[in-house]
C-alpha positions in Angstrom: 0.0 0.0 0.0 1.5 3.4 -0.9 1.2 6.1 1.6 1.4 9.3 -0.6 -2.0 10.6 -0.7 -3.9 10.3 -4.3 -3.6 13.2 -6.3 -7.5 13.9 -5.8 -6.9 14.4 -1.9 -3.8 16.8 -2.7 -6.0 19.3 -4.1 -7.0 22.5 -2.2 -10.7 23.0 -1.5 -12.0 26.5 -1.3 -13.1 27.6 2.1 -16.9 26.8 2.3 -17.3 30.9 3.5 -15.8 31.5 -0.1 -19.0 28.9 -2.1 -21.1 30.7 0.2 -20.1 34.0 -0.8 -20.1 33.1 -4.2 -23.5 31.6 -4.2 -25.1 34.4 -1.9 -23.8 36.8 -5.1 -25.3 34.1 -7.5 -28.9 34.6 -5.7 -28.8 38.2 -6.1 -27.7 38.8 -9.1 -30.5 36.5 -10.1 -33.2 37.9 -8.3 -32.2 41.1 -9.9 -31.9 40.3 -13.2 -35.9 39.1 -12.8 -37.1 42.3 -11.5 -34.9 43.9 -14.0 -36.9 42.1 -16.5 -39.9 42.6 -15.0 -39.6 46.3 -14.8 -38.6 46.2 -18.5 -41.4 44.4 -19.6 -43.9 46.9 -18.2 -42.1 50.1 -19.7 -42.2 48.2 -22.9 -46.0 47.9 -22.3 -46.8 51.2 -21.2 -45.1 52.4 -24.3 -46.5 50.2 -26.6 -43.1 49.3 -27.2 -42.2 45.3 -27.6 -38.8 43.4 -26.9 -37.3 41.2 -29.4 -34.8 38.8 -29.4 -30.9 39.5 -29.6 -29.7 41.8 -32.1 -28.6 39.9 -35.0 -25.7 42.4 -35.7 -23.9 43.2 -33.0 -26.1 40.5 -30.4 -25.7 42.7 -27.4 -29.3 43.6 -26.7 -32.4 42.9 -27.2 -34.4 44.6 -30.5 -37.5 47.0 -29.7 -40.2 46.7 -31.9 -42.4 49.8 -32.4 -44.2 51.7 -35.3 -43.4 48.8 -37.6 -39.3 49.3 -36.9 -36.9 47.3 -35.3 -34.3 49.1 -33.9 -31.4 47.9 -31.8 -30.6 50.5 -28.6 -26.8 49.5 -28.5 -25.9 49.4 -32.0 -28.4 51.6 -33.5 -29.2 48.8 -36.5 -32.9 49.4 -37.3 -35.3 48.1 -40.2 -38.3 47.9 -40.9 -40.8 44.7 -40.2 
């Protein structure tokens, strides 16, 4: 039998404190991301304004579709429906 420990036990483990820091963050950032969400979908309904998918050019936002346009808000890419 060998003594040296396997090379599976050798390897440091973060301090649990860290994970739960990291998953404390995790459960934030996702419960703010919904209300984020939530609070865009109703300015997009109160100004008759509807969310698309990701911007086929430059992919880092979402389209808004109103008056028969879609128009990205980070790249400026519009066109018409």
């Amino acid at each position: 039998m060998d003594p040296r420990p396997s090379p599976s036990s050798r390897r440091p483990r973060p301090p649990v404190s860290r994970l739960d820091r990291m998953e404390r963050r995790l459960e934030t950032t996702e419960i703010r991301l919904e209300r984020l969400q939530n609070t865009l979908d109703g300015v997009a309904r109160a100004t008759g304004v509807s969310i698309g998918g990701p911007c086929n050019r430059c992919g880092r936002s979402h389209v808004l579709i109103e008056g028969g346009r879609i128009v990205c808000p980070e790249c400026r890419f519009s066109q018409s429906v």
